[in-house]
C-alpha positions as CSV (number, residue, x, y, z in Angstrom):
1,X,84.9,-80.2,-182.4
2,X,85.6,-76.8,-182.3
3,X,86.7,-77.1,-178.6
4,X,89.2,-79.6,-179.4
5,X,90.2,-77.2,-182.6
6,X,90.5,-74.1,-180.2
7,X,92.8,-76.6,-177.8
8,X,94.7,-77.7,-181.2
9,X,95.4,-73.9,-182.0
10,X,94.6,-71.9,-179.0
11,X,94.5,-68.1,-180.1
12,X,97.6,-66.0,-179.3
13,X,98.0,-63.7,-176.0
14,X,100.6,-62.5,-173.3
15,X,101.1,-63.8,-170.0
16,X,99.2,-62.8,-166.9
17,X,96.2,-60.4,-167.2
18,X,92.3,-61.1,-165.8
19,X,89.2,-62.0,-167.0
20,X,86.3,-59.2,-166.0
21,X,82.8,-60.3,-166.8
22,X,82.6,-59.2,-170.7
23,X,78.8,-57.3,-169.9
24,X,78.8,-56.5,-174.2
25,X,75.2,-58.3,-174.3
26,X,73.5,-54.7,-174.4
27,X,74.5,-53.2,-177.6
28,X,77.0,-56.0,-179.7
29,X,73.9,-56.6,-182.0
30,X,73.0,-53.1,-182.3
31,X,73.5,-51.5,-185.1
32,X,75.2,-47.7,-185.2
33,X,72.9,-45.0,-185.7
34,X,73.4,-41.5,-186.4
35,X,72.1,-39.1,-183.2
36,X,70.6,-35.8,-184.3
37,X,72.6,-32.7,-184.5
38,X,70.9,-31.0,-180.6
39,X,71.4,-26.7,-180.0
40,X,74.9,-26.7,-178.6
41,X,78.2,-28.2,-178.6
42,X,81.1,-27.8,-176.3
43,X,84.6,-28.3,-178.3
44,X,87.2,-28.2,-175.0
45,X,91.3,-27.2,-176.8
46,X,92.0,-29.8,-174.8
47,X,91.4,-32.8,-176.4
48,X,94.6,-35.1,-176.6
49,X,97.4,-35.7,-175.3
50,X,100.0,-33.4,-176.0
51,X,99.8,-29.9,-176.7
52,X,96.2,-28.3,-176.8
53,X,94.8,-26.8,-179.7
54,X,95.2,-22.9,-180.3
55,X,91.5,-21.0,-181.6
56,X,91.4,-19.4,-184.7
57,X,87.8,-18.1,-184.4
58,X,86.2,-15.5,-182.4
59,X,82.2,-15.2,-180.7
60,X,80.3,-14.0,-183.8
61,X,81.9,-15.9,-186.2
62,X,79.6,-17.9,-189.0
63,X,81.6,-21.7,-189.2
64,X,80.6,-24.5,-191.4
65,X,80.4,-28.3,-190.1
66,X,85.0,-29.6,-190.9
67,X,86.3,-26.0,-191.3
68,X,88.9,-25.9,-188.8
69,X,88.8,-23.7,-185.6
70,X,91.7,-24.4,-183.8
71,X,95.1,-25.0,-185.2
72,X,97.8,-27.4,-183.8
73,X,100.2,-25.8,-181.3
74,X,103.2,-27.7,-181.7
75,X,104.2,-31.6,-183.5
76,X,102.5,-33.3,-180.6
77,X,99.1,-31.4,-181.3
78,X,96.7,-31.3,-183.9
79,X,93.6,-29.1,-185.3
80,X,90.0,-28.7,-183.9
81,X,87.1,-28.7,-186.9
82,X,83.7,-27.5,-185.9
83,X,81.7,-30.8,-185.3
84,X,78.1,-28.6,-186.8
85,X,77.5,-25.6,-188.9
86,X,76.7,-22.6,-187.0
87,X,77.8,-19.6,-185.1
88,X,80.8,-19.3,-182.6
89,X,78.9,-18.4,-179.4
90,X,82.0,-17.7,-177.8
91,X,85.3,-19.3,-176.2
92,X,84.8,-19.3,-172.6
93,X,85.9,-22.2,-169.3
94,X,83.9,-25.5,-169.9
95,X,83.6,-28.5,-167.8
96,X,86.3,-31.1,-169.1
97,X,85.6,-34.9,-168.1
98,X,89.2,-34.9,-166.1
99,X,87.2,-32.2,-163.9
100,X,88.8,-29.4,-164.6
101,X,87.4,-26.2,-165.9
102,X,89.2,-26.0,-170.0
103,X,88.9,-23.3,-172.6
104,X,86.3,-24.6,-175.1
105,X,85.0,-23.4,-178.0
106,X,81.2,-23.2,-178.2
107,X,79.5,-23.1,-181.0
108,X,75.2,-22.8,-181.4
109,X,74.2,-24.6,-184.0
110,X,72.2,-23.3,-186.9
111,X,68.9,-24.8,-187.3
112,X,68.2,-24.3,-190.9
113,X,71.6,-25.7,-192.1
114,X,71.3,-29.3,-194.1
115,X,74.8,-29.8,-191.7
116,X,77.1,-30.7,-195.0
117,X,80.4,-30.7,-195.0
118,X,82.3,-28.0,-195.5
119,X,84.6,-29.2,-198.2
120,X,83.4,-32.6,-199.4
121,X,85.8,-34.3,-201.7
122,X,88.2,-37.5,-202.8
123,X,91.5,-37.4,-202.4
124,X,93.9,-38.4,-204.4
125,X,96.1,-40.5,-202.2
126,X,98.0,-42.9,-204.3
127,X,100.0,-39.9,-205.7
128,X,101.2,-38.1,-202.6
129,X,103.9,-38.7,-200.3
130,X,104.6,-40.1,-197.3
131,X,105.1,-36.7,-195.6
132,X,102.0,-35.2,-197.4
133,X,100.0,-37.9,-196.0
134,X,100.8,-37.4,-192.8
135,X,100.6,-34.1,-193.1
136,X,97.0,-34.6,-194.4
137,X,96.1,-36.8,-191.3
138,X,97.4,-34.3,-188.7
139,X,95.4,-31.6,-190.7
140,X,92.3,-33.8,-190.0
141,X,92.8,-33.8,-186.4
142,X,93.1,-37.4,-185.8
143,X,94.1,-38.7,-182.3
144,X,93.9,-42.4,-181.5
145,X,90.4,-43.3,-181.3
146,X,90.8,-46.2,-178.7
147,X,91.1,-43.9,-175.7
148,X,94.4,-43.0,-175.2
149,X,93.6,-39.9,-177.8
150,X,98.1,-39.9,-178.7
151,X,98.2,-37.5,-182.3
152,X,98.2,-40.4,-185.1
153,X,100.4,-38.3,-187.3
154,X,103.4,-38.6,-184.6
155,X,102.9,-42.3,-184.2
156,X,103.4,-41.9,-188.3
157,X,106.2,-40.3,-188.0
158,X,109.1,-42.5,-186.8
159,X,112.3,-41.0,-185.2
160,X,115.0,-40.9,-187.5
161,X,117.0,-44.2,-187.4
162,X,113.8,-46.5,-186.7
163,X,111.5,-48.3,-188.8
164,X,108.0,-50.0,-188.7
165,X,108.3,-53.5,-190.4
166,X,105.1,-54.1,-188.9
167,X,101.7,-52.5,-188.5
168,X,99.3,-53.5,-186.0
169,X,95.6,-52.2,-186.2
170,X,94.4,-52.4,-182.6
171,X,90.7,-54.5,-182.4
172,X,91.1,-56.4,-179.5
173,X,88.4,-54.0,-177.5
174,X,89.0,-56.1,-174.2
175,X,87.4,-53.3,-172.0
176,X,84.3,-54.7,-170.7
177,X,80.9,-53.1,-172.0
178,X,82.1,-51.3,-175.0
179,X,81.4,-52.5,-178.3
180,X,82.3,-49.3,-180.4
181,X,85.1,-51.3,-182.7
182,X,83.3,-54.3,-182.7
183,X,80.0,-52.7,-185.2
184,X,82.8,-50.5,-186.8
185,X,84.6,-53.8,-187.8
186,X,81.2,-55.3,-188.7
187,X,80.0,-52.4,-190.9
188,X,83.0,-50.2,-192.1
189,X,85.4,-52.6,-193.3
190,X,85.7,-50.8,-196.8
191,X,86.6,-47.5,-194.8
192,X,88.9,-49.6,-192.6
193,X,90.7,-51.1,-195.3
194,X,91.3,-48.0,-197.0
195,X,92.8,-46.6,-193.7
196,X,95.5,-49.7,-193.6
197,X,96.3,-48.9,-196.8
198,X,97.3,-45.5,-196.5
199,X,98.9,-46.0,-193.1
200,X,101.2,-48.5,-194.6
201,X,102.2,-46.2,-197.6
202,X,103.5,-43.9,-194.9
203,X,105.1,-46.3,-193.1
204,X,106.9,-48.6,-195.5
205,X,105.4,-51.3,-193.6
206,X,106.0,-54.9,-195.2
207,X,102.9,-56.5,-193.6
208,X,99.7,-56.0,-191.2
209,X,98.3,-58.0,-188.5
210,X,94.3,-56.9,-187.4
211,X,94.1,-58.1,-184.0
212,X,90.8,-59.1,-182.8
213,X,89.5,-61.1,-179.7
214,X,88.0,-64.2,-180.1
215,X,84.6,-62.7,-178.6
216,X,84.0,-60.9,-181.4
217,X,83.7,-64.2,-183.8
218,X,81.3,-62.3,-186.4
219,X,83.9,-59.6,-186.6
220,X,86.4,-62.0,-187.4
221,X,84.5,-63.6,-190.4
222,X,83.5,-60.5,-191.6
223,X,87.5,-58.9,-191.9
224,X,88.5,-62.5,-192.9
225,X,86.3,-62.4,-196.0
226,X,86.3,-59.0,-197.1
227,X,90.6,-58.9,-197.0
228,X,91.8,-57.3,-200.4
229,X,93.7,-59.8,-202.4
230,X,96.5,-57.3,-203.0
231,X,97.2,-55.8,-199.6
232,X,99.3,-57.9,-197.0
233,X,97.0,-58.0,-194.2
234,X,96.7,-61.0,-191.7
235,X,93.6,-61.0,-189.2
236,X,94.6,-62.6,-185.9
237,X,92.2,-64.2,-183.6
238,X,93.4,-63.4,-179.7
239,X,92.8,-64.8,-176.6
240,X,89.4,-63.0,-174.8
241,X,91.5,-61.6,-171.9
242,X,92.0,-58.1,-170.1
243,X,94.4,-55.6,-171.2
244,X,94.8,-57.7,-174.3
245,X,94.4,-53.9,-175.7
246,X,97.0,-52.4,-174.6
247,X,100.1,-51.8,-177.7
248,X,102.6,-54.1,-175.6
249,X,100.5,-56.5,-174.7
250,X,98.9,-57.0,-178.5
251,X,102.4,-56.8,-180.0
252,X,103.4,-59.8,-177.7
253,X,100.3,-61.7,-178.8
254,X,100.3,-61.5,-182.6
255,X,104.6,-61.0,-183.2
256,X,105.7,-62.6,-179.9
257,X,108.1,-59.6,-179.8
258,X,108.5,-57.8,-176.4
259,X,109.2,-54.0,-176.1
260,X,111.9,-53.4,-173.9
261,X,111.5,-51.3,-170.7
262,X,111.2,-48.0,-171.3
263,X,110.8,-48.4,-175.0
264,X,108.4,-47.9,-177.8
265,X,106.7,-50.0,-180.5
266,X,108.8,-48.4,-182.6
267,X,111.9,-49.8,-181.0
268,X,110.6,-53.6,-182.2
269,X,109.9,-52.0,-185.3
270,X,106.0,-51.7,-184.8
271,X,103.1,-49.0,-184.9
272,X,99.5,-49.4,-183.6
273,X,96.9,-47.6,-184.0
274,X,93.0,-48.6,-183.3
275,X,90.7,-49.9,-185.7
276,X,88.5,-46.6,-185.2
277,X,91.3,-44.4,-186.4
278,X,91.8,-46.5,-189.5
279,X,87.9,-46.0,-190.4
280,X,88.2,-42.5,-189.6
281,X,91.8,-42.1,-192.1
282,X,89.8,-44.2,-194.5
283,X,86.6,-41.5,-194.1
284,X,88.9,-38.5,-194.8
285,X,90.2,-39.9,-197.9
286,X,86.8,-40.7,-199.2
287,X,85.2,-37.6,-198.0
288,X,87.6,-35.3,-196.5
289,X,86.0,-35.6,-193.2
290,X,88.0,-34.5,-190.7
291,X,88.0,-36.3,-187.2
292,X,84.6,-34.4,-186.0
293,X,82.3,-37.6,-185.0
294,X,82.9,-41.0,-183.6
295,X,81.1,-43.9,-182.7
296,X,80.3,-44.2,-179.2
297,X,78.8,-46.9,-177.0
298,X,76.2,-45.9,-174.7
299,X,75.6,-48.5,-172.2
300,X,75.0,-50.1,-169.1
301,X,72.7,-51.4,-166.6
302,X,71.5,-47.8,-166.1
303,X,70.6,-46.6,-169.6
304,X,66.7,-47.0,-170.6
305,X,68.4,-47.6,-174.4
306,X,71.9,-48.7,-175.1
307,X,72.9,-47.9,-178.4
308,X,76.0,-47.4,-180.4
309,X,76.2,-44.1,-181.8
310,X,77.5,-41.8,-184.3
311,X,78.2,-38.9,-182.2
312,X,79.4,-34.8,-183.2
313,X,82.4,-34.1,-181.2
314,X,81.6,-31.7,-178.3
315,X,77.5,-33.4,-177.4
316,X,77.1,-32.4,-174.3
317,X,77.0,-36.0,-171.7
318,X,72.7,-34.6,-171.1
319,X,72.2,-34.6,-174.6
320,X,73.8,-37.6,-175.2
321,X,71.8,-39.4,-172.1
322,X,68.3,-38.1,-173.3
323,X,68.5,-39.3,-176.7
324,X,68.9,-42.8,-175.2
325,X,65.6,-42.3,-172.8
326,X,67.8,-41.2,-169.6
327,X,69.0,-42.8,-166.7
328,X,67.4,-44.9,-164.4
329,X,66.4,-43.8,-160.9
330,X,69.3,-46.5,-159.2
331,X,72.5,-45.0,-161.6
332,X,74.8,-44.3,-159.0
333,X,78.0,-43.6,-161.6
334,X,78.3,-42.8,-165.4
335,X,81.9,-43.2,-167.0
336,X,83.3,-41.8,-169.8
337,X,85.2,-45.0,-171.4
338,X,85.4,-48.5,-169.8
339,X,84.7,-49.9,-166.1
340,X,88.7,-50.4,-166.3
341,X,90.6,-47.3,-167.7
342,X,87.1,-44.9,-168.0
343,X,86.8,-41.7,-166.0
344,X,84.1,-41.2,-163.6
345,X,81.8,-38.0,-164.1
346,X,80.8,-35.2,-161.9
347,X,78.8,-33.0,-164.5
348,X,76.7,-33.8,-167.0
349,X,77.7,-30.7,-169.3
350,X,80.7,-32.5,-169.9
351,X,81.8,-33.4,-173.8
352,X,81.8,-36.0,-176.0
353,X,85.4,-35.8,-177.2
354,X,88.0,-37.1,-179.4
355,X,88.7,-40.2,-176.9
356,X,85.8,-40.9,-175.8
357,X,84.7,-44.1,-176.8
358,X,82.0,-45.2,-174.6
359,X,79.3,-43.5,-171.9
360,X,78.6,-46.2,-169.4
361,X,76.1,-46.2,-167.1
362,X,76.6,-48.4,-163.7
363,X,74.0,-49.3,-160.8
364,X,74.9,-49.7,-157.4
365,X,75.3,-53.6,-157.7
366,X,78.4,-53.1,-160.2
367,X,80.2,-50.3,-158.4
368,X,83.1,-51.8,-156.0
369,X,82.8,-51.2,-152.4
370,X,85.2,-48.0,-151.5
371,X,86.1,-48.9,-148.1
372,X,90.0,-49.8,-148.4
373,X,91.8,-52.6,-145.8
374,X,95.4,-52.9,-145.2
375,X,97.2,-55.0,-148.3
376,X,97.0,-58.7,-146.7
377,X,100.1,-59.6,-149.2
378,X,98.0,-62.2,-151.1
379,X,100.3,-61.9,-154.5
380,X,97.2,-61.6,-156.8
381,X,97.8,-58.0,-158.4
382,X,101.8,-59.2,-158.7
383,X,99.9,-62.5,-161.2
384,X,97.3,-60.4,-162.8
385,X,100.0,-57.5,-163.8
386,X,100.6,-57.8,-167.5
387,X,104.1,-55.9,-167.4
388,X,105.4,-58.2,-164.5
389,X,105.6,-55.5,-162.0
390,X,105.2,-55.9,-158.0
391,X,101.9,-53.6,-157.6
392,X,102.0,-54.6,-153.6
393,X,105.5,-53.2,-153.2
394,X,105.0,-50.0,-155.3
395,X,101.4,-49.3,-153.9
396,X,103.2,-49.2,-150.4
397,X,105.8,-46.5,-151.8
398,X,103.0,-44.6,-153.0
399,X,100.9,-44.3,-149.9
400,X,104.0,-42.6,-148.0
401,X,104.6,-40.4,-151.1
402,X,108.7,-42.2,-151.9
403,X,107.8,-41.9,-155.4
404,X,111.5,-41.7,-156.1
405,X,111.8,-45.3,-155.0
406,X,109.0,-46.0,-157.1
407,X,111.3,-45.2,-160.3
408,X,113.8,-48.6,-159.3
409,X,110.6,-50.7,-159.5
410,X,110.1,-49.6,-162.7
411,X,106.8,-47.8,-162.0
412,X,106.8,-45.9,-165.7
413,X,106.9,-49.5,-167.2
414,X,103.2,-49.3,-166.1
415,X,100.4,-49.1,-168.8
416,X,97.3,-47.8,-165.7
417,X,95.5,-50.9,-166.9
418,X,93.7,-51.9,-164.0
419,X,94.4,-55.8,-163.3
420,X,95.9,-54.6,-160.0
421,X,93.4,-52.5,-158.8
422,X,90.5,-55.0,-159.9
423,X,92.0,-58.3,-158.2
424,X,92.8,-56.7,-154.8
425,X,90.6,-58.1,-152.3
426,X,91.5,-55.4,-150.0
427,X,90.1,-52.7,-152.2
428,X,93.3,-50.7,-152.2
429,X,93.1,-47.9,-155.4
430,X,96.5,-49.0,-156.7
431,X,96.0,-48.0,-160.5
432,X,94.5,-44.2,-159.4
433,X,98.0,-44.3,-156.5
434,X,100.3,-45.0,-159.6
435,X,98.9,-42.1,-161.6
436,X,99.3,-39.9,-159.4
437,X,102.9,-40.6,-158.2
438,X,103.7,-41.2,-162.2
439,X,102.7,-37.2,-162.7
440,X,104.6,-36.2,-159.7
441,X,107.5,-37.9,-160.9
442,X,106.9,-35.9,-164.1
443,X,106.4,-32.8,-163.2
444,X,109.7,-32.9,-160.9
445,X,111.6,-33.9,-163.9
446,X,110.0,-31.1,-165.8
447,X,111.2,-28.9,-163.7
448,X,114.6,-29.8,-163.3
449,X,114.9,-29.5,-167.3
């Protein structure tokens, strides 16, 4: 019965995209616990995209656990909150988890503290503005917690002349092994909720759709029943299918609306933002937390205990890994993120940051083989791509460096999802090729202007 209902009323999607092995058996029925505050944490300026942070603290210096540190640099930038209560041990080059060597604050923490917060208190919401809320939210520090880390106030923020009709909260967590959203959606709807509500204040939004993959059916029940009778909110079941994810791709699925090429959401009068960040928005109203935790899935073949964790911004990747018993003796690669979009790891001093929403752990059986064949033209990457790009054809460009060619087969319409790269039977690294000839293509533009 329910087969034939699901063929009746098959759940919305896009065209194209893949279908990796799901592997969220280790830690979907794991609840999230709290991990215990360890000595030291690593808090890199660095932490989103955009501008970094600028420190407003010096080695010596007494902080509590949400008094700010940093300040924002610029719009596209936002503030860094001391994650414990403790003492500013100095700000010195840390590992970063793109590999590079990043100023970082690092703070010891203090032992004896009960690790409250430094102001603890409810807002008021209902009676500010627009522009004081989102002025409140970029005080927080809040980034996009579904990987992408993009400042939430901005995204709040339209540019003059455009409006969000609609507002999309982002659930769909189609990256295999992660199941960060999935427990948030299970046990912080009230927090959740809260965060819609706000965000739709700012925005003038007339209506929200929470998109959600048909994997996560308990998920689905549980927003279903707990909707507020007086907020417009719509929970829409999607199709179980890789990069459903990614903005464009959801906003096809749940309004059917495409956004042009080389346009925003905003252009088909939507905003996105991840179910984590609406938690978080709803956390700062309740509590005045400011973004200096997240959940975090710690997974994978090679973890001696997956978990789902509340973790301080800035735990170091060791700390993080003992507290779930270690690795096992065959871990041959530990990302931070997804098998898809995540970064691999050199160092294990490395921090738990803004965007990091999952630590997985692979064995040698899941890790593709790295020798690379010539492309053998087979058209897969060209059916799995979800923008309807010719991967082939601009991977071919990028191996003789004509990333200027690159630009007339609209390689910046690319959302460095994957599909390509995961099809290709010739184990070509077309995803990690595009990147590369996207920030060359930047940086020459930079410096013409």
């Amino acid at each position: 019965m329910t087969a034939l209902l699901h063929f009746l009323n098959p759940a919305k999607t896009f065209k194209h995209g893949i279908h990796p092995s799901e592997y969220k058996d280790f830690t979907k029925d794991l609840p999230i616990e709290r991990m215990p505050f360890v000595d030291e944490y690593v808090l890199p300026l660095s932490q989103h995209l955009g501008a970094p942070s600028k420190p407003i603290v010096k080695a010596g210096d007494k902080v509590f656990r949400g008094q700010p540190v940093a300040e924002a640099s610029g719009f596209v930038s936002v503030p860094l909150h001391a994650s414990v209560t403790g003492t500013i041990k100095g700000i010195e080059l840390r590992h970063h988890p793109t590999g590079k060597m990043v100023e970082s604050i690092v703070i010891e923490r203090d032992p004896f503290s009960p690790q409250t917060l430094y102001n603890e208190k409810q807002l008021d919401w209902e009676h500010l503005s627009p522009p004081e809320l989102v002025q409140f939210i970029q005080s927080g520090g809040f980034v996009g917690l579904g990987g992408a880390a993009f400042p939430t106030h901005v995204k709040l923020t339209p540019p003059k002349g455009k409006t969000a009709k609609f507002f999309i909260v982002n659930a769909a967590e189609c990256e295999p092994f992660l199941t960060t959203d999935h427990r948030l959606m299970l046990e912080q709807t009230d927090s959740i909720y809260l965060g819609i509500r706000v965000c739709m204040k700012i925005l003038g939004a007339e209506k929200t759709y929470i998109g959600v993959e048909t994997n996560k059916p308990d998920a689905i029940s549980r927003l279903q029943a707990t909707v507020p009778s007086d907020l417009n909110c719509e929970v829409v079941p999607v199709q179980t299918k890789y990069p459903q994810g990614a903005e464009k791709m959801l906003i096809t699925a749940v309004l059917n609306r495409e956004v042009p090429s080389g346009k925003l959401p905003i252009d088909a009068e939507v905003v996105v933002n991840n179910v984590g960040t609406m938690a978080g928005i709803g956390d700062l109203v309740r509590f005045n937390q400011p973004l200096i935790e997240r959940v975090v899935t710690v997974t994978g073949p090679g973890i001696h205990r997956p978990a789902n964790l509340t973790v301080p911004i800035g735990t170091k990747l060791s700390d993080l890994l003992a507290y779930c018993g270690g690795i096992t003796d065959d871990t041959r690669q530990i990302l931070f993120g997804g098998p898809m979009m995540g970064a691999p790891q050199v160092f294990l001093d490395v921090p738990v940051m803004k965007g990091t929403s999952g630590v997985v752990c692979l064995t040698e059986e899941l890790i593709r083989p790295r020798h690379e064949y010539a492309c053998i033209h087979c058209s897969r990457c060209v059916e799995a791509c979800p923008v309807f790009l010719n991967p082939s054809r601009l991977g071919q460009l990028a191996r003789v460096k004509r990333y200027e060619e690159m630009i007339n087969y609209h390689l910046m319409d690319c959302v460095e999802c994957g599909s390509c790269s995961y099809v290709c039977p010739s184990n070509i690294p077309l995803v990690q090729r595009f990147r590369v000839a996207k920030g060359m293509i930047r940086e020459k533009q930079a410096r013409k202007q």
